[in-house]
C-alpha positions as CSV (number, residue, x, y, z in Angstrom):
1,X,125.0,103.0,62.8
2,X,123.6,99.5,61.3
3,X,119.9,98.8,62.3
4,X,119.0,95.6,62.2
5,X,115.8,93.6,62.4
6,X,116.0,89.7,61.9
7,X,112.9,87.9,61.9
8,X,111.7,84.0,61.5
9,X,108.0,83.0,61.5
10,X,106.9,84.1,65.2
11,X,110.8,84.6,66.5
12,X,112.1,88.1,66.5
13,X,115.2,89.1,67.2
14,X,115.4,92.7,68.1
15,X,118.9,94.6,67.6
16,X,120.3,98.3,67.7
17,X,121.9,100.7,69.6
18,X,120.5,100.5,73.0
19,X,120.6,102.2,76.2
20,X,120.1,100.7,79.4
21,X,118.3,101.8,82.3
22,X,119.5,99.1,85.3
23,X,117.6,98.3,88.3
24,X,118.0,95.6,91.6
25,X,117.8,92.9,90.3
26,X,117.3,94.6,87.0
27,X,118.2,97.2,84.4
28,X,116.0,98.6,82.0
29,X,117.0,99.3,78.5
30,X,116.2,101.7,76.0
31,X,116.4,101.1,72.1
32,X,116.7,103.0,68.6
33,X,114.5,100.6,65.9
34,X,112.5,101.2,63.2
35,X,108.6,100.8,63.0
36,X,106.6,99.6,59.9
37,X,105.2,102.3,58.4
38,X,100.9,102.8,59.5
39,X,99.8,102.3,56.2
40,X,100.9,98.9,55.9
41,X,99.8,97.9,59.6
42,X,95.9,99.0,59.6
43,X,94.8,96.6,56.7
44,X,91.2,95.9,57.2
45,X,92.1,92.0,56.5
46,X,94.1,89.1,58.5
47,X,97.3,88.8,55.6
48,X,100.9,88.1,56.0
49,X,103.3,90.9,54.4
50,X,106.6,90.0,53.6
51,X,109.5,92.8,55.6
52,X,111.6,92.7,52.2
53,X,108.3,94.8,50.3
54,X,108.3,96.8,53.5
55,X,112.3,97.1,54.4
56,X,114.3,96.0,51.3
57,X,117.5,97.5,53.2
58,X,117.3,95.3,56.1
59,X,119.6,92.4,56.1
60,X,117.4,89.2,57.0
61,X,117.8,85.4,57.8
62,X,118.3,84.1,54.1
63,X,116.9,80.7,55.2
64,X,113.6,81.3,56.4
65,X,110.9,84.2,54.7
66,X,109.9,86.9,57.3
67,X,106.4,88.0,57.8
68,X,104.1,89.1,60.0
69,X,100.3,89.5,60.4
70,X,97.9,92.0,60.7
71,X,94.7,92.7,62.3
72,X,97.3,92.7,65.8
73,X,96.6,92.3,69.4
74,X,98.3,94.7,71.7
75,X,101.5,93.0,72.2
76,X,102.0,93.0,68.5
77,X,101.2,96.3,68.0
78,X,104.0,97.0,70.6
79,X,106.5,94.6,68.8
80,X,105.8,96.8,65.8
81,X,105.5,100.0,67.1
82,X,109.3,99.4,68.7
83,X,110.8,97.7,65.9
84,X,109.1,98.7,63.0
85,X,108.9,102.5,63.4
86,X,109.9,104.4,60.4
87,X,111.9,106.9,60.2
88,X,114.0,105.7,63.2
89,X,112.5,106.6,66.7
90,X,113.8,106.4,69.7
91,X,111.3,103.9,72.2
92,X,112.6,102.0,75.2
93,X,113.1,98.0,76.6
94,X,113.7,97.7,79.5
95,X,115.9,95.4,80.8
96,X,116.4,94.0,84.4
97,X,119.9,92.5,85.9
98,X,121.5,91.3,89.1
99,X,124.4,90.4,90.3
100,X,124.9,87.1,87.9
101,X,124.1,89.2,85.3
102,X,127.1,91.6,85.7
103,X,128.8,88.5,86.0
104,X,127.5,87.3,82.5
105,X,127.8,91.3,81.0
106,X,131.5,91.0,81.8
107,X,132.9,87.4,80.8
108,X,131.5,88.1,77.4
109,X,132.1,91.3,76.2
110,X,135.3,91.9,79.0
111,X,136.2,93.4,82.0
112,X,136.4,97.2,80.8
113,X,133.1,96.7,78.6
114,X,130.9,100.0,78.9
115,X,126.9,99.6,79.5
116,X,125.2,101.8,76.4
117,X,124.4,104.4,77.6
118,X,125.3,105.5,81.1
119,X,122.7,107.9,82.0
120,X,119.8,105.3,80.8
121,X,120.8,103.3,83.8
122,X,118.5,102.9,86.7
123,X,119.6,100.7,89.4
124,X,117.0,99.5,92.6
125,X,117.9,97.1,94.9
126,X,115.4,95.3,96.8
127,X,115.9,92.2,97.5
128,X,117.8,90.8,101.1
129,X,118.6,94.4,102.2
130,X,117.5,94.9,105.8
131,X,119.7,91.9,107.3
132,X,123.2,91.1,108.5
133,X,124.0,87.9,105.7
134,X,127.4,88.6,104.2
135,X,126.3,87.3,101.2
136,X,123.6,89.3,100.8
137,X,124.8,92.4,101.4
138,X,128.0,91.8,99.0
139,X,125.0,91.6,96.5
140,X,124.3,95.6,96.6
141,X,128.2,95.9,96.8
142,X,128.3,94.4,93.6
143,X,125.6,96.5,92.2
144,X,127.3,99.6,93.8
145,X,130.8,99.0,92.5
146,X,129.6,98.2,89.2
147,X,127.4,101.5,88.9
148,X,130.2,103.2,89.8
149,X,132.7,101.7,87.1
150,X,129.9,102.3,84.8
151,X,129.7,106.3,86.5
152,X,125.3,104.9,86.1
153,X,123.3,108.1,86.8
154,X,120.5,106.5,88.4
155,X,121.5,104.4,91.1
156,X,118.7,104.6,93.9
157,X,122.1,103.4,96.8
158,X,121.4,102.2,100.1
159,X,124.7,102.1,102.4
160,X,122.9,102.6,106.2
161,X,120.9,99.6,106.6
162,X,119.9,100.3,110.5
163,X,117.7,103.3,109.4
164,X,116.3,103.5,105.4
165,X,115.5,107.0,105.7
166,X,118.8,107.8,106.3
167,X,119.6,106.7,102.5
168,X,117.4,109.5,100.6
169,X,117.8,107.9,97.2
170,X,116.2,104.6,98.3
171,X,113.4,103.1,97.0
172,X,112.0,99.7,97.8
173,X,110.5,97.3,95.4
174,X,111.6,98.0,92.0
175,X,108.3,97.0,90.5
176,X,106.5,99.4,92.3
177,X,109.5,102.2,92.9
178,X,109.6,102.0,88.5
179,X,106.1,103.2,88.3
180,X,106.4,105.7,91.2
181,X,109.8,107.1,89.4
182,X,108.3,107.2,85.9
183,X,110.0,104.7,84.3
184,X,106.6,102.5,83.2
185,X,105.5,104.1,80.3
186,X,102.8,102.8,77.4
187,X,103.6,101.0,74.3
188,X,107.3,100.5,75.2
189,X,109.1,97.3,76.4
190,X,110.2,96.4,79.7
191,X,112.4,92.7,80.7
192,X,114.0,91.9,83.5
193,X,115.4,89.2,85.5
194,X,112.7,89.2,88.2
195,X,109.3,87.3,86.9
196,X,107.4,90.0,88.6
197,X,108.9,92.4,85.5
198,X,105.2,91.8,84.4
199,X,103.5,94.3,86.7
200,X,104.1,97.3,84.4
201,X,101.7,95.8,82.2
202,X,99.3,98.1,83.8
203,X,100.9,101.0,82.1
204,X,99.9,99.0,78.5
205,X,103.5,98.7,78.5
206,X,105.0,95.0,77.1
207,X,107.1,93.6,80.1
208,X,108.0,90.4,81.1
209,X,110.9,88.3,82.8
210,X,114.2,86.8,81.3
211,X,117.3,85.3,82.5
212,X,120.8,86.0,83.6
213,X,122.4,84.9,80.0
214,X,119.7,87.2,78.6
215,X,120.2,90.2,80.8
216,X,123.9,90.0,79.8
217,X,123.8,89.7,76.6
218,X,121.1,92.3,76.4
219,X,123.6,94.7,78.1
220,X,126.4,94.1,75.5
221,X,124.6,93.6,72.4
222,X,121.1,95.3,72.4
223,X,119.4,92.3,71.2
224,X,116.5,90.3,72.8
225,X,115.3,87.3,71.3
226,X,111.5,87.1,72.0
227,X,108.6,84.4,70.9
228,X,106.1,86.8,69.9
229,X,103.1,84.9,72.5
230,X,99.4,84.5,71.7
231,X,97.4,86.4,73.5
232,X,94.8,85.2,75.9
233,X,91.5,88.3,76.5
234,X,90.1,88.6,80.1
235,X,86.8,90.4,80.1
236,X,85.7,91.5,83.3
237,X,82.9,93.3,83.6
238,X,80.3,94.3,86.0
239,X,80.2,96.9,89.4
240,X,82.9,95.4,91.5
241,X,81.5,94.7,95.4
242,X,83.0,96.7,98.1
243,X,84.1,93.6,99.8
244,X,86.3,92.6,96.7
245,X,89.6,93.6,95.1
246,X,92.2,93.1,92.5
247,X,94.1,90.7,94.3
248,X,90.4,88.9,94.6
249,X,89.9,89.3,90.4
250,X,93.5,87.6,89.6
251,X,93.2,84.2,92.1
252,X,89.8,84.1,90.5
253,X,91.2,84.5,86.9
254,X,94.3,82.1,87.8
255,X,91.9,79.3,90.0
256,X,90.1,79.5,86.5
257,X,92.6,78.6,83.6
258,X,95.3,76.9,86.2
259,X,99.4,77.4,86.8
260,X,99.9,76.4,83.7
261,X,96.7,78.1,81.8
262,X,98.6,80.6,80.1
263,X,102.2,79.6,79.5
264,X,104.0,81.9,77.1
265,X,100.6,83.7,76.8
266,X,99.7,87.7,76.3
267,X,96.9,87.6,78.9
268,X,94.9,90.7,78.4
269,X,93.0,92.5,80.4
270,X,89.4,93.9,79.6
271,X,86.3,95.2,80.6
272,X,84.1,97.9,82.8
273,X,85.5,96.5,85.6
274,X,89.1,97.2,84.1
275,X,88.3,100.6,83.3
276,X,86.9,101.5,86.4
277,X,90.3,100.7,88.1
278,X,92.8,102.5,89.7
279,X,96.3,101.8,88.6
280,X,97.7,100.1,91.7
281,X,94.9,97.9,91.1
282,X,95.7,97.1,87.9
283,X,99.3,96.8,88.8
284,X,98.0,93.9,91.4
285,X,96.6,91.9,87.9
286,X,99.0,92.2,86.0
287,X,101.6,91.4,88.6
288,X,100.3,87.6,89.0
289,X,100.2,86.4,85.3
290,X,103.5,84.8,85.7
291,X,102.0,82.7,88.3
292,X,99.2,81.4,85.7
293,X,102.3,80.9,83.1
294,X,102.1,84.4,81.6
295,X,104.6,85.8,79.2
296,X,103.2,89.1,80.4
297,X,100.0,90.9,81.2
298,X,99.0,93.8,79.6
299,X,95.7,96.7,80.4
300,X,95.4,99.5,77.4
301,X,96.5,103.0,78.6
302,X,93.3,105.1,79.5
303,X,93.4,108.6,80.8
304,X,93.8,106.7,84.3
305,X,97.0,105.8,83.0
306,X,97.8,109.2,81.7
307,X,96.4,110.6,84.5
308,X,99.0,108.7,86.6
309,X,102.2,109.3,84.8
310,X,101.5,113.3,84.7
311,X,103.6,114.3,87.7
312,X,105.8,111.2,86.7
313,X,107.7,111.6,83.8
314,X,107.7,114.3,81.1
315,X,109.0,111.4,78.5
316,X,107.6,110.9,75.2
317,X,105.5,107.3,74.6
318,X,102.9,106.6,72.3
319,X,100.0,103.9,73.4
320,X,99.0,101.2,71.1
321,X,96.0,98.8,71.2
322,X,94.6,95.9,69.9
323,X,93.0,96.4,66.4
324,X,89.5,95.6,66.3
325,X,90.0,93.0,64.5
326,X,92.4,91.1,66.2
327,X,92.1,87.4,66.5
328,X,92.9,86.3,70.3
329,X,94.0,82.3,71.4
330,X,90.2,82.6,73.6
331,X,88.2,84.8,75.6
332,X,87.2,84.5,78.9
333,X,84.6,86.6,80.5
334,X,83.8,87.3,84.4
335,X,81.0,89.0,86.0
336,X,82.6,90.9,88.7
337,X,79.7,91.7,90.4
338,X,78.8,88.0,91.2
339,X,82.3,87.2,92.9
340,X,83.1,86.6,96.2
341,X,86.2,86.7,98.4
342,X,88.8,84.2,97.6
343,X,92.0,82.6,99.1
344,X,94.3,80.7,97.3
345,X,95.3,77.9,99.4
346,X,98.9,76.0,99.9
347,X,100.9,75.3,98.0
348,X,99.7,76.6,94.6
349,X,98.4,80.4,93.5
350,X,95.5,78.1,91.5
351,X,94.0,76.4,94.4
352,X,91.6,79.0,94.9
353,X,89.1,78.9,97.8
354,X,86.2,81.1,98.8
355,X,87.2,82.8,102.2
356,X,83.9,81.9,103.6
357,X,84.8,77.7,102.9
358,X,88.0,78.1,104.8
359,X,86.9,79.6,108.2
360,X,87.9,76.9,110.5
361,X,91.9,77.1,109.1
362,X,93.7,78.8,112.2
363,X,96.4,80.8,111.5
364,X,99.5,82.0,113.1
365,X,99.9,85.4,111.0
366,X,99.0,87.9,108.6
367,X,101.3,89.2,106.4
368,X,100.6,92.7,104.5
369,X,103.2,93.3,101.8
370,X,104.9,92.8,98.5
371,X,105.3,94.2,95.5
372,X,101.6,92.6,94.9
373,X,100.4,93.6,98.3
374,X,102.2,96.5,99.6
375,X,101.3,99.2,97.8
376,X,99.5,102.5,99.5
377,X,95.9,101.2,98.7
378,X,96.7,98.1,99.9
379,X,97.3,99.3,103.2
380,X,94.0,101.8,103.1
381,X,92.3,98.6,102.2
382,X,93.4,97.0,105.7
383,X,93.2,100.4,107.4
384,X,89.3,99.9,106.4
385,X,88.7,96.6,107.4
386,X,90.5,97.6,111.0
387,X,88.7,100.3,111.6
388,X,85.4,99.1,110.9
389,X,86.1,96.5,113.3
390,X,87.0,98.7,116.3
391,X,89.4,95.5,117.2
392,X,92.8,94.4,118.2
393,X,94.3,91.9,115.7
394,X,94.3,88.3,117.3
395,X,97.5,87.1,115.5
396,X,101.2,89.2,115.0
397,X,100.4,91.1,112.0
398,X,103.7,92.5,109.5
399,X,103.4,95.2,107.4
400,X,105.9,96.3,105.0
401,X,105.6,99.2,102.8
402,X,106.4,98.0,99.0
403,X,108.8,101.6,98.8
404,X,109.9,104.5,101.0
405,X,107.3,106.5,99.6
406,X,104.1,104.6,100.5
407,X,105.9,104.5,103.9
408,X,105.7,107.7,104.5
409,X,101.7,107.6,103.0
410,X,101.0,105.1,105.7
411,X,102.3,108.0,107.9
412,X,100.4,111.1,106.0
413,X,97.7,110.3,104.4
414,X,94.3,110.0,106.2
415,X,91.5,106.8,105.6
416,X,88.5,107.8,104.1
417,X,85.9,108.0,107.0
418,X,88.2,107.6,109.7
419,X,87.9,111.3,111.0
420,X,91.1,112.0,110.1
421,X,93.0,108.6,111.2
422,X,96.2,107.9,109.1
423,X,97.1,103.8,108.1
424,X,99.4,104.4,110.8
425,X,97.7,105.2,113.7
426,X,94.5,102.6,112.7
427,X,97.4,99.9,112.7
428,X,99.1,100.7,115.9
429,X,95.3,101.5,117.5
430,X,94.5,97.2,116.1
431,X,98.0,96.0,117.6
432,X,99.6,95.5,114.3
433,X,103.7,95.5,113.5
434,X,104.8,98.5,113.3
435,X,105.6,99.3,109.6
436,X,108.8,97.8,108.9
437,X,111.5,99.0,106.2
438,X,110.6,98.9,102.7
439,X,111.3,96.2,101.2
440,X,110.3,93.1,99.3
441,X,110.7,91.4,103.0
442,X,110.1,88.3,103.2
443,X,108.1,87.5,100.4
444,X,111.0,85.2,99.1
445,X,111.9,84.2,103.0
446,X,115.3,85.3,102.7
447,X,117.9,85.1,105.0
448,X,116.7,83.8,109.0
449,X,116.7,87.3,110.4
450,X,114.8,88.7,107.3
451,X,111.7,90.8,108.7
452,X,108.6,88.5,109.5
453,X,110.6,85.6,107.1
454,X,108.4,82.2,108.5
455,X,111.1,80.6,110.7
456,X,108.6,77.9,112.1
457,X,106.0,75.4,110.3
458,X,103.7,78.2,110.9
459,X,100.2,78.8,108.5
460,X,99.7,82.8,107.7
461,X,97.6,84.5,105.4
462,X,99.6,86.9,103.5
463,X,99.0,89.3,100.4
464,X,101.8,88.3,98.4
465,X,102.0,86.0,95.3
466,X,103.5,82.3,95.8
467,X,102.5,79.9,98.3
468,X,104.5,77.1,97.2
469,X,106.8,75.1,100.5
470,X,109.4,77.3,102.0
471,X,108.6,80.6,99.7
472,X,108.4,82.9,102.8
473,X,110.9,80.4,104.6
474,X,110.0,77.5,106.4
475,X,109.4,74.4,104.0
476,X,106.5,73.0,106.5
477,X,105.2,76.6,106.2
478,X,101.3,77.2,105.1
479,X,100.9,80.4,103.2
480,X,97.0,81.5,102.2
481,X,97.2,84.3,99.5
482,X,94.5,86.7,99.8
483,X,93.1,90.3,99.5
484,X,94.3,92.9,102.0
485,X,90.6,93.1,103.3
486,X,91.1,89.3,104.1
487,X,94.0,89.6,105.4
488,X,92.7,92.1,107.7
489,X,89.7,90.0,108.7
490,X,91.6,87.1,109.2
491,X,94.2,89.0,111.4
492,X,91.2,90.2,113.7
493,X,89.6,86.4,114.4
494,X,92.9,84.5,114.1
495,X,91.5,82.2,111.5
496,X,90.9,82.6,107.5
497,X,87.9,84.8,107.2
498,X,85.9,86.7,104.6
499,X,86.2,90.4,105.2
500,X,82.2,90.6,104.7
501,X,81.8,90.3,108.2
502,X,83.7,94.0,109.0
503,X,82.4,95.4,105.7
504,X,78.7,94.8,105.8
């Protein structure tokens, strides 16, 4: 078995034998690389080492002199903890592939080419399930008949489409259902071909999106080209309000540096606020740094990450961090305590708002979902904001659960202060939608009869993450991204509203 570790300036080129674990639209893949050894990564000073002193048995581009620096944020010190571990060790990337990616997989390496390892193979599909387009459906075919060729372990199937929980192994989002199922670990690597890959950043895992050639490829080979990215620190500090939440700390941190403000960027996440954060929250940052131009986002594992993956997975990982040290592109810092609640308003994620300057927009909907949005403490978050109310929604109001198991939350677990009062029953009780199939829904509009998909040039405030013409269907559509509190408030007055009016 040849390991092989190629490396010019800041491009790496990671190679071995893999494994991959496959979910809709992605599969995740595992690797065997070496890791530098410790001694030569802790040196107390910024200096470039060359990788023929440390590996003189690697084979390397004769062309170009390979190196890499010390004093390392976190993203490096994942880079090196996958590909530079010595002895060999067995880590994980994880790779994420749809239908064009089989596609790819099989006009390059043929028709009977084996994945690597068939039992590393998750498969999730998420996207366009709950409607009648041929086209769409033939997409979980695909998946389906390709899992079985492969004889994939882990393929979360779902065949009766009239009623989910008739389909057991079914999950929902794959961003959120990977968490739930274990499969976001710290100091590994996760890519996929879904730009929302980045959410398992929370985990302080590296994971970001790639395309269809590169999923392929991936699959065959076990090589990933990446850019190693300069990494961007986000200090937040201070006692977050009660009226404000992560979805609330992102628009702020994106209506700050722009679309565009972190392209190919680490954007790391920092601070008291940070630490005093539940996972889903930070799941909800991480999740939206593609939309300032992340390469990914990333949050160091704390025992609220261990904490989390206890009952998940009984895998070996090992977290890394950034040194001390370690020199970042800039720093921002936030004081959470001073923010207010903010919208980000068509047709860009940067065009942030506060909620308060926006209260004459009339909307047509509210939209509770996504794997940004939908998550169980999303929907306790809007379960809240109903309930303090004591009111019936004024607009139609969709919720859909990000996976079959925060679902059945909404049906079992009781709202703080609500005398018992499941998300559920607060819902029906305020005249919302009844909670509709998992599902990423109509977050990317979808086919016509998609659930909730915006059919008309209607405005709605929704908790997803792109607002940009005809994302949730209509092109004449108006989409304000906000908070779940907000959305809640905005459901109950039928215009954009700051949730400090049911809160306080």
């Amino acid at each position: 078995m040849q390991k092989l570790t190629e490396s010019r300036n800041d491009i790496l080129l990671v190679s071995s034998d893999v494994y991959v674990n496959c979910y809709f639209p992605a599969h995740l893949v595992a690797v065997e690389l070496p890791c530098l050894k410790p001694e030569l990564v802790r040196k107390s000073t910024l200096q470039r080492l060359s990788l023929h002193q440390v590996f003189p048995e690697i084979q390397y581009f004769p062309y170009h002199p390979s190196s890499i620096y010390c004093d390392i944020t976190s993203f490096n010190s994942v880079i090196l903890h996958i590909v530079f571990k010595y002895p060999f060790y067995p880590q994980a990337i994880f790779l994420a592939i749809d239908s064009p990616d089989i596609g790819v997989f099989k006009r390059e390496f043929g028709e009977n080419a084996k994945v690597w390892d068939r039992e590393k193979v998750v498969v999730i599909p998420d996207h366009y399930i709950f409607t009648a387009d041929e086209r769409a459906n033939r997409n979980v075919d695909t998946l389906r008949d390709f899992c079985i060729e492969q004889n994939i372990k882990h393929f979360y199937d779902i065949k009766d489409l009239g009623n989910f929980q008739a389909n057991p192994d079914y999950k929902g989002v794959c961003h959120i259902a990977l968490a739930q199922e274990g499969h976001c670990r710290p100091g590994e690597v996760l890519v996929g071909t879904d730009s929302h890959t980045c959410t398992a950043g929370a985990f302080g895992q590296f994971a970001s999106g790639i395309g269809n050639t590169d999923a392929g490829f991936v699959l065959g080979t076990g090589k990933i080209l990446l850019k190693v990215p300069q990494t961007i620190r986000f200090v937040l500090d201070g006692e977050i309000p009660n009226y404000i939440l992560a979805k609330d700390l992102i628009l702020q941190v994106i209506g700050e540096i722009s679309m565009a403000g972190a392209t190919y960027k680490t954007m790391e996440f920092v601070g008291t606020a940070v630490e005093s954060s539940t996972i889903e929250d930070r799941m909800t940052l991480c999740n939206m740094v593609i939309e300032a131009g992340g390469k990914n986002g990333v949050i160091p594992a704390d025992k609220t990450t261990y904490d989390y993956l206890k009952d998940k997975t009984t895998a070996h990982y090992e977290p890394v961090y950034s040194d001390d040290q370690a020199r970042f592109l800039v720093e921002y810092h936030f004081d959470t305590s001073k923010l207010e609640p903010l919208v980000a308003k068509p047709h860009s994620p940067d065009n942030r708002a506060l909620a308060r300057e926006c209260k004459d927009v009339k909307i047509d909907r509210v939209y509770i979902g996504s794997c940004t949005g939908g998550k169980t403490e999303d929907f306790m978050a809007a379960a809240k904001v109903l309930l303090a109310s004591g009111k019936k929604v004024k607009v139609p109001t969709f919720l859909v659960p990000a996976t079959q198991k925060v679902w059945m939350d909404l049906y079992t677990l009781s709202v703080p202060k609500s005398g018992g009062k499941t998300c559920s029953q607060i819902f029906e009780d305020a005249g919302c939608d009844t909670p509709a199939s998992p599902s990423c829904g109509a977050c990317m509009g979808g086919p016509r009869d998609t659930h909730a998909r915006l059919n008309e040039p209607q405005v709605c405030v929704s908790t997803t993450n792109r607002n940009f013409p005809g994302r949730m269907g209509h092109k004449e559509g108006q989409i304000y991204l906000a908070s779940p509190y907000t959305a809640a408030a905005s459901a109950l007055t039928g215009h954009v509203t700051d949730p400090r009016e049911f809160l306080q």
